[in-house]
N, C-alpha and C positions, 0 to 999 in steps of 0.2 A: 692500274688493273693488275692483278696478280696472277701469273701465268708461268709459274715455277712452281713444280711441286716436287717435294723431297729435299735432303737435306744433306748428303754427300754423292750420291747416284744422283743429280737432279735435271730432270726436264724441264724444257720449255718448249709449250706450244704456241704455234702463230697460225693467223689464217681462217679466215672467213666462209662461210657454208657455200657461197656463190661468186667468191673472189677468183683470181687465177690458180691458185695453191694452198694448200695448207700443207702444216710440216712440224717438227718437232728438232731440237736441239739436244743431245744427252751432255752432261758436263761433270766427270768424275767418274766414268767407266773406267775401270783398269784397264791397263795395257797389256797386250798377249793374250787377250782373248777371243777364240775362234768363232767366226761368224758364218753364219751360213745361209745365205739371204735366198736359197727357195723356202728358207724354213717360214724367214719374217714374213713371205708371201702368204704362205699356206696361212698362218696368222689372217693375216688383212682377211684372205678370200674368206674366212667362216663369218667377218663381219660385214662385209662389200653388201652395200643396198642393191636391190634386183635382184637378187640368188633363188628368190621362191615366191610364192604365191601369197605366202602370209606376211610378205616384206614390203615395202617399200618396194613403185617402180622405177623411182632414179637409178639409171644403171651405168654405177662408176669403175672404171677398171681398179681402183686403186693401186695402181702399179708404184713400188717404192723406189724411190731413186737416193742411195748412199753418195753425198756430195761432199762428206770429209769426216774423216776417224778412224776408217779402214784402210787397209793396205793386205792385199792377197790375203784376202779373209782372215784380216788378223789385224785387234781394236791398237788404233796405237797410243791410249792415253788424253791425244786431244779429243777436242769437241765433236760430237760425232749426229752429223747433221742428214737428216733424212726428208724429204719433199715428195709430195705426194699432188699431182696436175687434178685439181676438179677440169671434169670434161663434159658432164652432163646438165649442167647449170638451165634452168629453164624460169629465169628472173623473172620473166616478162607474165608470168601465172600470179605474181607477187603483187602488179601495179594496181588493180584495184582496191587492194587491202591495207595498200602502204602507207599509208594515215589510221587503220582500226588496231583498236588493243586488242589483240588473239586472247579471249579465257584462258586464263590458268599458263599461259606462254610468257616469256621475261620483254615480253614487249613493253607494258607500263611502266615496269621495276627497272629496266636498263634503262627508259628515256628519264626516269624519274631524275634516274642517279647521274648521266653523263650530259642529257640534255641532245642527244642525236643516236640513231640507233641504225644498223644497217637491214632495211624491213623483212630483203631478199633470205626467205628461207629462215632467217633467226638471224642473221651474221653469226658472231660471234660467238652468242650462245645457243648455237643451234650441236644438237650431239653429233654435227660431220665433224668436230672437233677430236671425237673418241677416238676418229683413225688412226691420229698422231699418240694417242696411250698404248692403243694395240701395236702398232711399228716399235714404240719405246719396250712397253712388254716383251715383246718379241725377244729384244735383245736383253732383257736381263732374266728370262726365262729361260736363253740357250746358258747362261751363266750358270745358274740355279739348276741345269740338268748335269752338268760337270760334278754337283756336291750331292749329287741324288737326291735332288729336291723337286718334287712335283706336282703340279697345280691343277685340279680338277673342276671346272665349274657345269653346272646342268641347270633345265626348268625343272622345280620342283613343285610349282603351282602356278596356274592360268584362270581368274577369274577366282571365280571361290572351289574350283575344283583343284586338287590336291592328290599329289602322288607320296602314300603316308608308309613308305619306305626311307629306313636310314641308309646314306650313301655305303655304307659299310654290306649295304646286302644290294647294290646293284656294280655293274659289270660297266666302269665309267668309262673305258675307253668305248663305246657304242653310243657315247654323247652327243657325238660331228655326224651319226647314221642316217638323222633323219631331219626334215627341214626347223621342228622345233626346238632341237638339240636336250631333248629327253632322254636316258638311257634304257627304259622303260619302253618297250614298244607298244603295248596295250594300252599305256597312260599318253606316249607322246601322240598315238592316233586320235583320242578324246579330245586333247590338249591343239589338234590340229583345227579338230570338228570345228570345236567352241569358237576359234579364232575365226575362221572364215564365215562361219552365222555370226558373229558379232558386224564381221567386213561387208559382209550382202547387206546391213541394216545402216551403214555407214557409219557407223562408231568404233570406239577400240576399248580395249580389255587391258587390265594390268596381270603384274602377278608375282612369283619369287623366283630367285636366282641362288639355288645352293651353291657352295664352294668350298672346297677340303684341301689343305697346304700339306700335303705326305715330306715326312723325313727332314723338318726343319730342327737342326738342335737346338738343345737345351739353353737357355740363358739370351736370350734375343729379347731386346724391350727394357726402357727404363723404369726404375717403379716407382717415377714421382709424375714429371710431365711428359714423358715421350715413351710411354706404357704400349707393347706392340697393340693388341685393340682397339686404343686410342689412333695412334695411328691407320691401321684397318679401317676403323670408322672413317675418320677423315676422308680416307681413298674411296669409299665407297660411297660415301655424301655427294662425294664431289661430281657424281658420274650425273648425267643430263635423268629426269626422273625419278631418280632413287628419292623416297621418300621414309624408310627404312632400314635401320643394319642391325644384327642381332648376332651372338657370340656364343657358342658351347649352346646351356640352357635354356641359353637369351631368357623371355617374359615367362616363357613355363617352368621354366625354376623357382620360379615365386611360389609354385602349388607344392613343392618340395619341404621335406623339412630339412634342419640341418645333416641330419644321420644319413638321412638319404642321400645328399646332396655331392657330399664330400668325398673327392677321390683319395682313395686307399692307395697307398702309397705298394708298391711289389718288387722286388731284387730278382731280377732274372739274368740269364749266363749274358743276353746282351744288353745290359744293362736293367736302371729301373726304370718302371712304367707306372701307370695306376689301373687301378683294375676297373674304375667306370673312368670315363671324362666327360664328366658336367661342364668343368670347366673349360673345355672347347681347345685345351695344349697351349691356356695361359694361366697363369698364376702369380697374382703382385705384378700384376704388367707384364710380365717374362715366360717367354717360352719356356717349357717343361719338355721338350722331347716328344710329346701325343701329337696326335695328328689336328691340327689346327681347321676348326670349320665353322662356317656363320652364315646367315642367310640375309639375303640384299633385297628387299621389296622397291619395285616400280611402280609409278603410278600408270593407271590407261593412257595414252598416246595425247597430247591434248590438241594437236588437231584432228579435226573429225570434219565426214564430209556434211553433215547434219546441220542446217542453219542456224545460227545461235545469234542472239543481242547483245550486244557489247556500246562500248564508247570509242570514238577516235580522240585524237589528240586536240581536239577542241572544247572536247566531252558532249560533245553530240550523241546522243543514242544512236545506234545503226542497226542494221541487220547484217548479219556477218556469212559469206558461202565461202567457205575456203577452197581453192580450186588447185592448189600445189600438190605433190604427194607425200605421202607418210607413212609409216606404220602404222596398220591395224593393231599391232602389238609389236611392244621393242624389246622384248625378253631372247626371240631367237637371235639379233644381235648382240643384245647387251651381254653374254655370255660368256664373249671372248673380251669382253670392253672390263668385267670383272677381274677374271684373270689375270691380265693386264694389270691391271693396279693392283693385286695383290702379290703378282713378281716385285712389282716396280718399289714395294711398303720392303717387301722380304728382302731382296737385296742391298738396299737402304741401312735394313739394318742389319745385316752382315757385316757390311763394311765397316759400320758405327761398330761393331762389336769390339773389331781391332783396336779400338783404340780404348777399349774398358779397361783392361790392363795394362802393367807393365812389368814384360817377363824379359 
């Protein structure tokens, strides 16, 4: 099972939805650098289940506990290990179901493949896994604030409703303001409405996840197989629901022609820039200096409280009531779970950069 992602900065996640803990490993953080663990808090708390009405009622303290790599807040090179206690576990909502294949849940596809699955909550592939990206983010985002690099994610659509402003005309630090993590307040109150009439009727809603990388420079990304993008995509696959990633233009660059399309290069006193970016501040795989942004589509929640027909592991037909808790929508989580992996891609390749040359 593969549970390492990254390829010089690289984490490893362990731990189960309803196990004692989950946790995360970092292997290849530099040393000498400053940590500030109410920061990685503040982190965890904007993703912690139970925080609002539109969330999830599991309510996990997520409290981090740094068990090696630090020293008086300062990384020392080794492996820099973080644990995090589940405390809300409520298995036992699990035991009727623990033989049915959940729709559209990796229940069938994980017994397929391993031949045992842990039912409780998802085990493994359940997204209380994301906590340990968000702790890892944490730390390579305090990194990435040292080089003036910073990472903006919001909801930018709920359902088929749409807030059709570019991030470039909204006011992103007012993202964390409100329980949807909209910067928009007119749109996140709509984007509020819609979720909770979705919740009253017992189903869930998906939707998009924008994200914008300010101030990463130029020349970051291979331009054969490790293309930054490429990379980006990956992290963003990888998150529990994403169904979606899309880059600069993404699919609406198709209606484009090429005159249009193509950023004009400009020489200015602090350096150059282009005067549109279609291309989203990639080109030939590589960072160009623009501001790097792409959008992460979720699917609706695939538990729901709503009876559905499914098979168990005998392939018996069943009726299926699921009685665990969930999100209605996992957008106002998944927000910091983005970001997260797009520190965790950006720093990556930082350090890979070092070793492009030789001066």
């Amino acid at each position: 099972m593969a549970n390492t992602f990254g390829n010089i900065f690289k984490i490893t996640t362990y731990g189960e939805s309803h196990g004692r803990a989950i946790g995360v490993i970092i292997d290849g953080c530099p040393a000498g650098c400053k940590i500030d663990e109410e920061f990685i808090q503040r982190e965890m708390n904007r993703r912690r289940p139970g925080q609002s009405a539109i969330t999830t009622s599991r309510d996990e303290e997520d409290r981090v506990e740094i068990l090696s790599g630090v020293f008086n807040s300062m990384t020392l090179g080794s492996p820099l290990h973080m644990m995090i206690l589940n405390k809300d576990q409520r298995s036992e909502d699990y035991e009727k179901n623990r033989d049915a294949f959940r729709p559209s849940h990796a229940d069938f596809t994980y017994f397929e493949k391993y031949g045992i699955r842990d039912y409780r909550g998802g085990g493994r592939s359940s997204a209380r896994e994301t906590a340990c990206r968000v702790a890892a983010g944490a730390i390579a985002k305090q990194i990435l604030m040292t080089k003036g690099i910073a990472i903006f994610g919001y909801v930018s659509k709920v359902g088929k409703m749409r807030l059709d402003k570019s991030y470039e005309n909204l006011d992103l630090t007012k993202t964390y303001e409100n329980a949807i993590r909209c910067p928009d307040e007119e749109m996140a109150a709509k984007f509020i409405q819609h979720i909770e009439e979705v919740k009253s009727t017992g189903d869930s809603v998906g939707g998009i996840v924008t994200c914008v990388i300010k101030k990463l420079p130029a020349g970051l990304g291979e331009p054969i197989y490790d293309k930054f993008h490429a990379a980006l995509g990956s992290a963003m696959l990888s998150i529990n629901a994403v169904h979606g990633f899309e880059y600069g233009s993404g699919f609406a660059g198709t209606d484009l022609l090429g005159s249009e399309h193509n950023d004009a290069f400009i020489q200015t006193p602090e350096g150059v820039v282009t005067k549109t970016n279609h291309s989203g501040g990639i080109q030939g795989g590589i960072t160009n200096g623009m501001d790097v942004y792409f959008n992460v589509a979720f699917k609706p929640t695939s538990t729901i409280a709503k009876p559905q027909k499914t098979i168990n592991q005998l392939g018996e037909s069943i009726d299926l009531e699921n009685i665990g808790r969930h999100d209605p929508c996992v957008l106002p989580r998944a927000v910091t779970v983005v970001e997260a992996m797009a520190a965790l891609v950006a720093i990556d390749m930082l350090l890979a950069n070092k070793l492009a040359t030789w001066q």
